[in-house]
C-alpha positions as CSV (number, residue, x, y, z in Angstrom):
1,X,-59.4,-65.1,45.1
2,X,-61.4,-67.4,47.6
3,X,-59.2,-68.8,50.2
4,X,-59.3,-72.7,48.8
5,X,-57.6,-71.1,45.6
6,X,-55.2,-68.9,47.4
7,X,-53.9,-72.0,48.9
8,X,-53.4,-74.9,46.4
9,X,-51.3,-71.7,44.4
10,X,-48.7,-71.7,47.0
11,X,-47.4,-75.3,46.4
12,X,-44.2,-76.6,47.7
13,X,-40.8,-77.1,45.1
14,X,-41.6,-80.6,45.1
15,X,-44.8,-81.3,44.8
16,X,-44.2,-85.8,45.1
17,X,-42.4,-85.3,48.5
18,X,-44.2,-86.6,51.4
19,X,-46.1,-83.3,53.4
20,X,-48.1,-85.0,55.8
21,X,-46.9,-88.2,57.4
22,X,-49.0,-90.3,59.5
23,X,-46.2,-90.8,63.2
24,X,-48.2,-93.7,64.4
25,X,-48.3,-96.2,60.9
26,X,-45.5,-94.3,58.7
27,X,-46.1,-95.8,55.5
28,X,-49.2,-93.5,55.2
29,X,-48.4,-90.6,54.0
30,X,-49.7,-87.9,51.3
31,X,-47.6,-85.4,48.9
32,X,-48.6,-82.1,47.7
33,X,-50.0,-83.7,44.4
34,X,-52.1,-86.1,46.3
35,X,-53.4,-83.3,49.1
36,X,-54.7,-80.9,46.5
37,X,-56.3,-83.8,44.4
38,X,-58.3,-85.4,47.6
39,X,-59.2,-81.4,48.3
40,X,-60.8,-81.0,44.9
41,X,-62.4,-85.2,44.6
42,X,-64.0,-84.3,48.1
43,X,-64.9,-81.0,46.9
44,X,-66.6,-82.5,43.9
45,X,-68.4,-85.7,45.7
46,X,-70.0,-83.5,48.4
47,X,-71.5,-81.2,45.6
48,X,-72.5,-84.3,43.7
49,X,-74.1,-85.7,46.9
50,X,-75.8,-82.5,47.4
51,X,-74.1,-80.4,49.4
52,X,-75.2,-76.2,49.4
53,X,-73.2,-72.9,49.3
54,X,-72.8,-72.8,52.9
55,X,-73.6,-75.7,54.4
56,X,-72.1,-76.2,57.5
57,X,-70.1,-79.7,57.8
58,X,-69.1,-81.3,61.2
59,X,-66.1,-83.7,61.9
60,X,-65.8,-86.0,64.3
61,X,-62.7,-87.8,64.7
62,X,-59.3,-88.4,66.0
63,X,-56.2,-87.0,64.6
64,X,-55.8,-88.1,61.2
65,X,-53.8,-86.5,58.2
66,X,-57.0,-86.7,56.4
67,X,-58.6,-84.3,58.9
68,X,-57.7,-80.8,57.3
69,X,-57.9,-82.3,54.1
70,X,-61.5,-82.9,54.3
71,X,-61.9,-79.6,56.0
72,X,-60.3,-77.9,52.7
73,X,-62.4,-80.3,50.7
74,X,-65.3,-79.0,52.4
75,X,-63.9,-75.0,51.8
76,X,-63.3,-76.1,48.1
77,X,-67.2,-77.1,47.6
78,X,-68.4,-73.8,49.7
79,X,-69.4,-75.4,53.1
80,X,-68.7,-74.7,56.3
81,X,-66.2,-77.1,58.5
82,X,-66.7,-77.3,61.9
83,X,-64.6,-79.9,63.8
84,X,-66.0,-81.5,67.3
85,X,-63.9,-83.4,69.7
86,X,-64.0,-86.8,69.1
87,X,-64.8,-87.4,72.8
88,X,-67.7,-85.6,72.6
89,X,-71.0,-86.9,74.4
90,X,-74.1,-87.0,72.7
91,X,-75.7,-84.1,74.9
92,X,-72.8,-81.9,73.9
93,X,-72.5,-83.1,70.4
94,X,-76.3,-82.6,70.0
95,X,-75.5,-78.9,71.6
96,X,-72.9,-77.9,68.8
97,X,-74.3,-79.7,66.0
98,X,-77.5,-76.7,66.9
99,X,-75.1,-74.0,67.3
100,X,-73.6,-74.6,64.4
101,X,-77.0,-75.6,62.4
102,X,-75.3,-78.5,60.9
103,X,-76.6,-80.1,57.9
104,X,-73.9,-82.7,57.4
105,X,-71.6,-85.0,59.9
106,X,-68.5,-87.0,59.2
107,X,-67.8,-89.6,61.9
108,X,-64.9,-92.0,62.4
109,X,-66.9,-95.4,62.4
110,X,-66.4,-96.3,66.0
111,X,-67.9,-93.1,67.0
112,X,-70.7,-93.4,64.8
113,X,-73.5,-95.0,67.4
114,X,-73.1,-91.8,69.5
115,X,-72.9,-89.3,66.7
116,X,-76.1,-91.0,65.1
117,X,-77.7,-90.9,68.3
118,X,-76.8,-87.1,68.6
119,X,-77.5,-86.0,64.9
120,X,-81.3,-87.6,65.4
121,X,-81.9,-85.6,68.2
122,X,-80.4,-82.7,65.9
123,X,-82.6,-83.4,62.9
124,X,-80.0,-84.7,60.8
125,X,-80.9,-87.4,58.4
126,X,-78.9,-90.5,57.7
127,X,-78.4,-89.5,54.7
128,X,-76.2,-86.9,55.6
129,X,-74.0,-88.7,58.0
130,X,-70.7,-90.0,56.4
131,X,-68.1,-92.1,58.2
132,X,-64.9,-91.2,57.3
133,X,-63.1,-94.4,57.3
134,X,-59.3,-92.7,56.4
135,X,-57.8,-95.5,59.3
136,X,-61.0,-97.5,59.7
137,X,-62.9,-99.3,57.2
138,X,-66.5,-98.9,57.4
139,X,-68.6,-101.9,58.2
140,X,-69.6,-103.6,55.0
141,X,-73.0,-103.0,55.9
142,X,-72.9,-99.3,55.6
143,X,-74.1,-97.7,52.4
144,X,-70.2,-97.3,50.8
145,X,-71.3,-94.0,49.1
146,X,-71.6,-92.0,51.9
147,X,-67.5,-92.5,52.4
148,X,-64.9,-90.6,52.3
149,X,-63.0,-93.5,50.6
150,X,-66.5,-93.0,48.1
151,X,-65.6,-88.8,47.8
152,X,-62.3,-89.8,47.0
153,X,-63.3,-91.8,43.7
154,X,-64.6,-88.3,42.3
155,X,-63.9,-86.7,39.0
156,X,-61.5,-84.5,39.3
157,X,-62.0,-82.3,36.1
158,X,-65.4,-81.4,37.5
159,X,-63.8,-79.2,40.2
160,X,-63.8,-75.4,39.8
161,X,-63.0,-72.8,42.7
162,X,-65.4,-71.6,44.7
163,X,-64.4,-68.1,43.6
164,X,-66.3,-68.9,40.2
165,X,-69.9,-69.3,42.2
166,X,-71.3,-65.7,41.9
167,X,-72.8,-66.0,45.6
168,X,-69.2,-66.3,47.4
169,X,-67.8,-64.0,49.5
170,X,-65.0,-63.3,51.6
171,X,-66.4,-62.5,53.8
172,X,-68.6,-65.1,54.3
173,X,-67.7,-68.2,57.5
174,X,-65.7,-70.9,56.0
175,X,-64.3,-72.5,59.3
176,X,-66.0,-72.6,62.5
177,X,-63.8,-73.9,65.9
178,X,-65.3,-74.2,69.2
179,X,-63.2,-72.4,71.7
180,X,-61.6,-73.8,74.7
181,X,-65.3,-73.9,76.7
182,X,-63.1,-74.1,79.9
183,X,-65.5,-71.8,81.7
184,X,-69.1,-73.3,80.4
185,X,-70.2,-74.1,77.1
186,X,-67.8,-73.7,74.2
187,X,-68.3,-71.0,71.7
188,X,-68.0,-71.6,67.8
189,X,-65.8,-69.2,66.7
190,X,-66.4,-68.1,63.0
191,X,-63.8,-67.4,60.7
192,X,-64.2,-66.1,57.4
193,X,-61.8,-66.5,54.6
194,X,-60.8,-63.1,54.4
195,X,-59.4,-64.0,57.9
196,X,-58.3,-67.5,56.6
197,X,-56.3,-65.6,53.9
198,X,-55.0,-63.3,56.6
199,X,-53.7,-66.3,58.4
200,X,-52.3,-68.5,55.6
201,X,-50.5,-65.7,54.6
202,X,-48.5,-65.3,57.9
203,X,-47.8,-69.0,57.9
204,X,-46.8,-68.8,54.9
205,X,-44.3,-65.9,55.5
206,X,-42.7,-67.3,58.7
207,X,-42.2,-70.7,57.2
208,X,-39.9,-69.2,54.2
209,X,-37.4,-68.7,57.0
210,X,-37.4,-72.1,58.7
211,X,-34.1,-74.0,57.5
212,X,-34.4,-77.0,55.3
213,X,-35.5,-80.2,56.4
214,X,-38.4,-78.9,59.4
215,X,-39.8,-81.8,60.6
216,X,-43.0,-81.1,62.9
217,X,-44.9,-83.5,65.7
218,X,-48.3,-82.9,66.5
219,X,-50.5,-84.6,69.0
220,X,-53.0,-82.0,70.1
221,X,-56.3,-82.7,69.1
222,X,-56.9,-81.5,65.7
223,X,-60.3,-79.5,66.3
224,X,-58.0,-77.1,67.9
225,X,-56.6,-73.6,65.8
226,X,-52.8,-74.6,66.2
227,X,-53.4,-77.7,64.0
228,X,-54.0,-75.3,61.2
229,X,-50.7,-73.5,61.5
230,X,-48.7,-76.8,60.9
231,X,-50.7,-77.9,58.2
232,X,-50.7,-75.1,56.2
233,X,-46.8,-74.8,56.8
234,X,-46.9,-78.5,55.8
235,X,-49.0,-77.9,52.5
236,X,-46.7,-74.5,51.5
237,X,-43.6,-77.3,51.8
238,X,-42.1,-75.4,55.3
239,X,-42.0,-78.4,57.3
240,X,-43.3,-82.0,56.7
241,X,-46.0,-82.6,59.2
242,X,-46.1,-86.1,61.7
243,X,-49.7,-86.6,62.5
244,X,-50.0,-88.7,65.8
245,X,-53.3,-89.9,68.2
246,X,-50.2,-90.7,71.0
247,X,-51.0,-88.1,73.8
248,X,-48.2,-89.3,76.7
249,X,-45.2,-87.7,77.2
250,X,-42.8,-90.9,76.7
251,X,-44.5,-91.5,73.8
252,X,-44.1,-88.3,72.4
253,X,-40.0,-88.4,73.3
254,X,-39.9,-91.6,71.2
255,X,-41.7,-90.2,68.2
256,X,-39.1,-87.0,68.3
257,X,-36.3,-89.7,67.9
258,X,-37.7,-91.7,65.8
259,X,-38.4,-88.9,63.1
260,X,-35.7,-86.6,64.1
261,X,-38.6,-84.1,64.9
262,X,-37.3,-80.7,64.1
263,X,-40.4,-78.6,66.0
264,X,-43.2,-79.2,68.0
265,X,-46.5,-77.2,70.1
266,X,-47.1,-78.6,73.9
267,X,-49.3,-77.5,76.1
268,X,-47.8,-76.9,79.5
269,X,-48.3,-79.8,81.6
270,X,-47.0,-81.9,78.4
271,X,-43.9,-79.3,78.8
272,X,-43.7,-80.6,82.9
273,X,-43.9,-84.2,82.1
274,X,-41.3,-84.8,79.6
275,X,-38.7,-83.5,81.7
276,X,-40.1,-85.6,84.3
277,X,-40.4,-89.0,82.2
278,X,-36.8,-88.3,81.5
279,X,-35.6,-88.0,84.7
280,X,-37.4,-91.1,85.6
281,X,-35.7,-93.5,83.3
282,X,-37.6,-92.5,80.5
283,X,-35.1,-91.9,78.4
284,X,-32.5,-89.6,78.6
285,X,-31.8,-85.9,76.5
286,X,-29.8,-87.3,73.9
287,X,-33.5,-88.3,72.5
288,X,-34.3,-84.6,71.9
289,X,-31.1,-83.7,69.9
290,X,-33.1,-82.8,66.7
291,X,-35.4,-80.2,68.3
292,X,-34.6,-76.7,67.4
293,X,-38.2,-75.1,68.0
294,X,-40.6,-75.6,70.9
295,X,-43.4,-73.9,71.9
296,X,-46.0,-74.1,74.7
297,X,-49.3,-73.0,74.0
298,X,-52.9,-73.3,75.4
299,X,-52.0,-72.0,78.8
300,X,-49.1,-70.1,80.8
301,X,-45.8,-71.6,81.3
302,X,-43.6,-71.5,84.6
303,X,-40.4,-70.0,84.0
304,X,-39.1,-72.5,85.6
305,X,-40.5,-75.4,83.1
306,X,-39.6,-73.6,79.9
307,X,-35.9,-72.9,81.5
308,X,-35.6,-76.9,82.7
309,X,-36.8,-77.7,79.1
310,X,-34.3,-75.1,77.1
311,X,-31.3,-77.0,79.1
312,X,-32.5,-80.0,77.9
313,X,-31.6,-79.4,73.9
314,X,-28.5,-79.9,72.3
315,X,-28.9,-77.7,69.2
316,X,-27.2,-74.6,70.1
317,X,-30.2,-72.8,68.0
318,X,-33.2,-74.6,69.4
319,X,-35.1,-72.2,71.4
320,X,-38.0,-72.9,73.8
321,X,-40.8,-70.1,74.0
322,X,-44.2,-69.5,75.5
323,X,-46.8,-69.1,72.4
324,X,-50.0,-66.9,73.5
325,X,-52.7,-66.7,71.5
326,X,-56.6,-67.7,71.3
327,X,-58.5,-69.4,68.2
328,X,-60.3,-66.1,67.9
329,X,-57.3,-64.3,67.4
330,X,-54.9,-65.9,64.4
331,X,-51.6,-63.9,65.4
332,X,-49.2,-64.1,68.0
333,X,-46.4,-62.3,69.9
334,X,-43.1,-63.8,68.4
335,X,-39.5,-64.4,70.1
336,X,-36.4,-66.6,68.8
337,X,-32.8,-67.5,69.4
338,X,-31.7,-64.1,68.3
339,X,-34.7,-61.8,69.3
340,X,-35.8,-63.6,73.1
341,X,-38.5,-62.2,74.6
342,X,-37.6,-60.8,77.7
343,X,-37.5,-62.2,81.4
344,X,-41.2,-62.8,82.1
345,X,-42.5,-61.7,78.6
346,X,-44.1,-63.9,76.1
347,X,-42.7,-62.6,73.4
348,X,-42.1,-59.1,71.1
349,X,-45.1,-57.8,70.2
350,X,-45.8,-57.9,66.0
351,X,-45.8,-55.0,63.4
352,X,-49.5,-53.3,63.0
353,X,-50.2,-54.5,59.8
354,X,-50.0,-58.4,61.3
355,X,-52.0,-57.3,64.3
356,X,-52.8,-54.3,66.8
357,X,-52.0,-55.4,70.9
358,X,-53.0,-52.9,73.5
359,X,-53.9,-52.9,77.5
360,X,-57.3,-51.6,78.7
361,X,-58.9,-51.2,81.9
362,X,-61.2,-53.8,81.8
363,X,-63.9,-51.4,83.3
364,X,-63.6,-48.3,81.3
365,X,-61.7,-49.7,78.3
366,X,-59.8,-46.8,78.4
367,X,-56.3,-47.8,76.8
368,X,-53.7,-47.8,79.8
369,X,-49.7,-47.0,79.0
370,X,-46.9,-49.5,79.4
371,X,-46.1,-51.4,82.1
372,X,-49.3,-50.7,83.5
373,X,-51.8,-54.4,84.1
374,X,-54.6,-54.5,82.6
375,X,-57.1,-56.6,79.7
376,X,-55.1,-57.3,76.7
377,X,-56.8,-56.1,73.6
378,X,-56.3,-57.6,70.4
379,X,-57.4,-56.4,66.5
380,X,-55.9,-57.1,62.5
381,X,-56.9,-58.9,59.4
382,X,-56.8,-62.8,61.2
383,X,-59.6,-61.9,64.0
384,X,-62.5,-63.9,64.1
385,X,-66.0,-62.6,62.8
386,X,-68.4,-63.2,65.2
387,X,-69.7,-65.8,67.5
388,X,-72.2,-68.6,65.7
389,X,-75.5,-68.3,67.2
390,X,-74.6,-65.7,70.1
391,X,-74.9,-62.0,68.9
392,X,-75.2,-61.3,72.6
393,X,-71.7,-62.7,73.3
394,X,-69.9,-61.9,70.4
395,X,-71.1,-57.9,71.4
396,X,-69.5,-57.9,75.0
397,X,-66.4,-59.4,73.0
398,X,-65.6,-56.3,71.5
399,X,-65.1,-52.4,72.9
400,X,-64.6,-49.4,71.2
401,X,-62.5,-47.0,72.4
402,X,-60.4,-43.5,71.3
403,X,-57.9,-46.0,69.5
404,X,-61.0,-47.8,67.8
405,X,-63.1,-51.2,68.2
406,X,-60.9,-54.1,69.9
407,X,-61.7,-57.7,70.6
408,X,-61.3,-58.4,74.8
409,X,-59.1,-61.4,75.2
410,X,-60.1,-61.6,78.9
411,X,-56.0,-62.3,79.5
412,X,-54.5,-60.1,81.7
413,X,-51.4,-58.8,81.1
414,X,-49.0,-55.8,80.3
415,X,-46.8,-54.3,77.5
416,X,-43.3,-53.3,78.2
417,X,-42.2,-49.5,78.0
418,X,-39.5,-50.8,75.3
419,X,-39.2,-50.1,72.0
420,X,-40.5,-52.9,69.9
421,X,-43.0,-53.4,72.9
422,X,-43.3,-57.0,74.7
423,X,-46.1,-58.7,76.0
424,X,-46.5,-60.0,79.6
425,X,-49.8,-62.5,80.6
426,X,-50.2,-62.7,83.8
427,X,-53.7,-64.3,83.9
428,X,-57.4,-64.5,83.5
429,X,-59.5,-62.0,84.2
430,X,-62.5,-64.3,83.9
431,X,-60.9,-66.6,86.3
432,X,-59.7,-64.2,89.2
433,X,-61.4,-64.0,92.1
434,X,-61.8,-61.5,95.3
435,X,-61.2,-62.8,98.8
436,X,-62.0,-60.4,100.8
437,X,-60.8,-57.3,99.6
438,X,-57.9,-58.2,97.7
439,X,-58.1,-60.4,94.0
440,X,-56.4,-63.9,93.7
441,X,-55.3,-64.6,90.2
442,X,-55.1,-68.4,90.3
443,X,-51.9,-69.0,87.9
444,X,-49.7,-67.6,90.1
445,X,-50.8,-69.7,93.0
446,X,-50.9,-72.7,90.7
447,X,-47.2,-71.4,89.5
448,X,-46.4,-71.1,93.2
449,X,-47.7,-75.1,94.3
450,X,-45.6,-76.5,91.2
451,X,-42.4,-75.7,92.6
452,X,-43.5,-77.6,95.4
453,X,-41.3,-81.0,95.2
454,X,-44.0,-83.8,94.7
455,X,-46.7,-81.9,92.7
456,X,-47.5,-83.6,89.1
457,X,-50.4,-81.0,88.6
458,X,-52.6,-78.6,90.1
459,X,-55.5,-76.3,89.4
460,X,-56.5,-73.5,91.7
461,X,-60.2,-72.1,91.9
462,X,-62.4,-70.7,94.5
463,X,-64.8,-71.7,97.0
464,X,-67.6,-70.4,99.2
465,X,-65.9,-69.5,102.0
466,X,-66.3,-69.1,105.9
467,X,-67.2,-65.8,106.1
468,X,-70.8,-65.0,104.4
469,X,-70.8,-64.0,100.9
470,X,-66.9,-64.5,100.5
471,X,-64.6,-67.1,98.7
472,X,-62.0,-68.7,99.8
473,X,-59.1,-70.2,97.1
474,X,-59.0,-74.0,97.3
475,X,-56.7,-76.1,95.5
476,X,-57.3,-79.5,93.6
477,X,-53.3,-81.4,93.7
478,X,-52.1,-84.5,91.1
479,X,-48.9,-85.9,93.2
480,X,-46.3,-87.6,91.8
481,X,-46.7,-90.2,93.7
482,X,-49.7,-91.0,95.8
483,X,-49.6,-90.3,99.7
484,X,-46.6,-88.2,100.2
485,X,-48.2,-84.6,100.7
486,X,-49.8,-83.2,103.1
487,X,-53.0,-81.2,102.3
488,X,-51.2,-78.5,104.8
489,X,-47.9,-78.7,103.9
490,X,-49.8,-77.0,100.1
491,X,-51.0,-74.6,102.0
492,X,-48.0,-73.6,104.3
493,X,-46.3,-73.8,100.7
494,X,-47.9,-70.9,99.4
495,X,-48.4,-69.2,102.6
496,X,-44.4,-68.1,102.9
497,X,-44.3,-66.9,99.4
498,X,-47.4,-65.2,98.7
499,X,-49.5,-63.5,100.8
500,X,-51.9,-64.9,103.2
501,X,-55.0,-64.5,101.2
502,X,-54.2,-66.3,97.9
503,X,-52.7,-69.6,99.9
504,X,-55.7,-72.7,99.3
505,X,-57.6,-72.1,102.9
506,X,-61.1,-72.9,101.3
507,X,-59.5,-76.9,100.9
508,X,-56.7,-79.1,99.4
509,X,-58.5,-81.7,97.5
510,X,-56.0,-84.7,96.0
511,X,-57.5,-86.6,93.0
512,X,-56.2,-88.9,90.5
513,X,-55.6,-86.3,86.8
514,X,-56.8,-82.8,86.5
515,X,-59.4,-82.6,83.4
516,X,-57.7,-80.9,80.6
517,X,-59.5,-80.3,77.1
518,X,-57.1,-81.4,74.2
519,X,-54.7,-77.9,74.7
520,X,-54.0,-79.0,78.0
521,X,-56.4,-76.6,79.6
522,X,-58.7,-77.2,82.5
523,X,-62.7,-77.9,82.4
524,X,-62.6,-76.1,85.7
525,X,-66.9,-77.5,85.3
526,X,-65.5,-81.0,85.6
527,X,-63.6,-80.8,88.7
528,X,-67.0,-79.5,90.6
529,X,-68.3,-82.3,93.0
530,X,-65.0,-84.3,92.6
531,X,-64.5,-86.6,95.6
532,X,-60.9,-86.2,97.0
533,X,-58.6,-88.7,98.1
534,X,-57.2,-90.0,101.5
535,X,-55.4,-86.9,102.7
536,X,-58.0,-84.4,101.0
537,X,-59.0,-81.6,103.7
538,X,-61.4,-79.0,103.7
539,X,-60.9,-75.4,105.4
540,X,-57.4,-74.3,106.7
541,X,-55.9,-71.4,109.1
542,X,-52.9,-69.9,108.6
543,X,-51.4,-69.5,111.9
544,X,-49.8,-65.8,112.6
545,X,-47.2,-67.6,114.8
546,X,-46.7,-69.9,111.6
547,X,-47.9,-73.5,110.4
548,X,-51.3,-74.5,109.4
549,X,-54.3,-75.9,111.2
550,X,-57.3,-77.3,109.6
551,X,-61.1,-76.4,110.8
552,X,-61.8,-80.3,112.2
553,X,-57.9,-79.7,114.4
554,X,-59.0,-76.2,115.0
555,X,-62.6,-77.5,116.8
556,X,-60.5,-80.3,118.6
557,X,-58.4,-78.0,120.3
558,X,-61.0,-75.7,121.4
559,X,-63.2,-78.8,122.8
560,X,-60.2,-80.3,124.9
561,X,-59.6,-76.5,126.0
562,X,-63.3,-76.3,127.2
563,X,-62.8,-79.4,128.7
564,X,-60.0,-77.9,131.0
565,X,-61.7,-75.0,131.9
């Protein structure tokens, strides 16, 4: 059964209640029935408009709770969706839209001069560029058949499964997502619907245990793989999804209270900031009373943050937890009220048949025993297929060693010596870097400057540094409130807690917001060439006799020292 089939037959109880619910204009809203009709109309319309076994379909577009809908349309008529963030530029758009070798586009209509612009330079007719007008109505100039409103108006008794063509596979791509791209250019991440099927079915299981009436918020963008999870436990009648475009933190504590929002995915600095709306006059706790499930994804939590956040729900089962995972991967580690994972873990490690974790040295691959650091390893049925367009890079992904072929997360982390194992991330490999002799693993100096009162946000990187051929860590700082810190005090900070070669010598540079993708992780390739604010400074010296002096101080002294001599 292809994986468009394997879905609509695992329909809710009540197929007229409401499953996907639009948080920002409430009286849209979609049941079961409706879903799995629009699925098959689109399904039929793009076939009719000529649409191939395999042709690869880009969206473009805010959060909507048309999105996966058309992306399951798309499955149903044997393309290939591949979503694009909406705030995409037409260099990058142009980029993905070869990657992927799209033939067809589907734009939100005020997006559609830059996509046009981008799908020329891409080779991709007109004729193949539909808006999809689900909030807003396309001009009354545009040709109304290329619509999704026009898809929409499709025979339904034409549809049949994509399981019935004699050329599907499932093996075959049916979704493509762009990973993070956090490092350089995003990567389009294929997954087939073997895999889909592997994932669907683990949504599927964990949402028979969530109590009645799961109500779910989510605001990250939708191109990402978590909005995937919630809307297949909305569509298998888990939890009724809230769809919102909101991406603040106040309002995001106003749309929990006003929907008596049961669960909800933030990213981490989203999981800093409400607390710190709240404190502010925000709000106050008593707005959270309905959560019961939280979970921060897209990056590492502090501690700290998911501790401050647990004592801020009232439930006595609502549990807070640190989800790992990547879109490549399709399974994570799992903890709850009644099975935490344990101090500084991210959770207990699943059964084999869900998916395979294990540590390797990230030189020799060589599998490394528990508690010992190293490259978390991932395989199972929900792993990605390759990487679109990049045989190169989807070849250093994997390893094969005495326990068999493993895809390299690049996280590293550890398993504990405990029976069911838990898993510990500590970091990036592909983000730590050596000063001097020694490595600097930049989340735990960035976990280090959050605790520092004043601090909003902060990102941690390294820098050519003084000596030749060496780097130096340098730190870029958000404050809570502009002009309070001192670029040494950061730096003095991290020097009495950590040791003297991970504190931000190479440069404390304040700027307005850190540039986060729509997870909430960094584009560390944004922040290059950033100009600092008043207060910024360049390199640092860590005293031995204590306190911190900056190069410019440093040269001062020595000339009025000359001067005396």
């Amino acid at each position: 059964m292809d994986y468009i089939s394997h879905k609509l037959s695992h329909q809710p109880e009540d197929i007229h209640e409401p499953i996907l619910v639009d948080a920002d204009s409430p009286t849209r809203s979609l049941t079961w029935q409706e879903y799995a009709s629009a699925v098959k109309r689109i399904a039929v319309g793009l076939k009719t408009a000529g649409l191939r076994h395999l042709d690869c379909v880009c969206l473009l577009s805010r959060n909507d709770i048309y999105y996966w809908i058309l992306g399951d349309g798309v499955a149903a008529a044997g393309g290939i969706i591949c979503p694009i963030a909406s705030f995409a530029k037409v260099d990058e758009i142009v980029r993905q839209l070869q990657t992927v070798d799209a033939k067809w586009i589907f734009v939100e209509p005020d997006l559609l001069e830059t996509t046009t612009t981008a799908a020329s330079k891409a080779g991709i007719p007109p004729s193949h560029i539909f808006l999809f007008d689900a909030q807003i109505p396309a001009p009354a100039d545009f040709n109304q058949d290329l619509t999704l409103s026009h898809l929409l108006t499709s025979d339904l008794a034409a549809w049949h499964p994509p399981s019935q063509d004699s050329t599907s596979s499932l093996q075959e791509p049916c979704v493509l997502l762009f990973s993070s791209g956090t490092t350089g250019h995003a990567k389009a991440v294929s997954l087939s619907q073997s895999a889909l099927i592997a994932r669907f079915n683990l949504h599927f299981k964990h949402g028979q245990h969530f109590p009645p009436g799961e109500r779910t918020l989510h605001y990250i963008a939708q191109q990402h793989a978590s909005s995937q999870s919630v809307h297949n436990y909305a569509t298998t009648g888990a939890a009724q999804l809230y769809i919102t475009r909101k991406q603040d933190a106040s309002s995001i504590i106003h749309l929990i209270q006003a929907y008596a929002i049961t669960r909800i995915m933030v990213h981490p600095q989203m999981l800093e900031e409400m607390p710190v709306v709240l404190r502010h006059g925000g709000g106050d706790r008593e707005m959270l009373k309905s959560l019961r499930s939280v979970a921060s994804g897209g990056g590492i939590a502090r501690p700290q943050a998911l501790k401050e956040f647990q004592d801020l729900l009232q439930d006595p089962d609502a549990h807070v937890s640190s989800a790992w995972g990547a879109t490549e991967i399709g399974f994570s580690p799992a903890s709850s009220k009644s099975q935490p994972a344990m101090e500084g873990y991210v959770g207990i490690v699943p059964p084999p048949s869900v998916g395979e974790i294990i540590i390797i040295d990230p030189e020799t691959h060589a599998p490394l025993p528990p508690p010992t650091t190293g490259e978390i390893a991932v395989r199972g049925p929900t792993l990605f297929s390759h990487y679109t367009s990049s045989p190169s890079t989807t070849s250093s992904a994997f390893i094969t060693n005495s326990l068999g072929t493993y895809f390299r997360t690049g996280d590293a982390g550890h398993l504990s010596p405990t029976s069911p194992p838990h898993l510990a991330v500590t970091g990036r490999y592909k983000a730590v870097f050596r000063v001097g002799t020694e490595d600097v693993m930049p989340e735990e100096v960035e976990s280090v400057i959050k605790q520092l009162p004043g601090v909003k946000d902060v990102v941690v990187t390294s820098t050519p540094g003084r000596r030749s051929g060496g780097l130096e860590a340098m730190a870029y700082v958000v404050e809570q409130e502009r002009g309070v810190l001192r670029a040494e005090e950061v730096v003095s900070w991290v020097a009495e807690r950590l040791a003297g070669h991970k504190a931000p010598t190479g440069g404390v540079v304040f700027v307005e917001r850190i540039p986060r993708n729509g997870v909430g992780k960094c584009v560390r390739g944004e922040l290059e060439g950033a100009v600092g604010l008043e207060g910024s400074r360049g390199f640092m010296t860590v005293r031995e006799e204590g306190g911190v002096v900056s190069v410019e101080e440093e040269k001062r002294v020595e000339e009025r020292l000359s001067r005396t001599n």
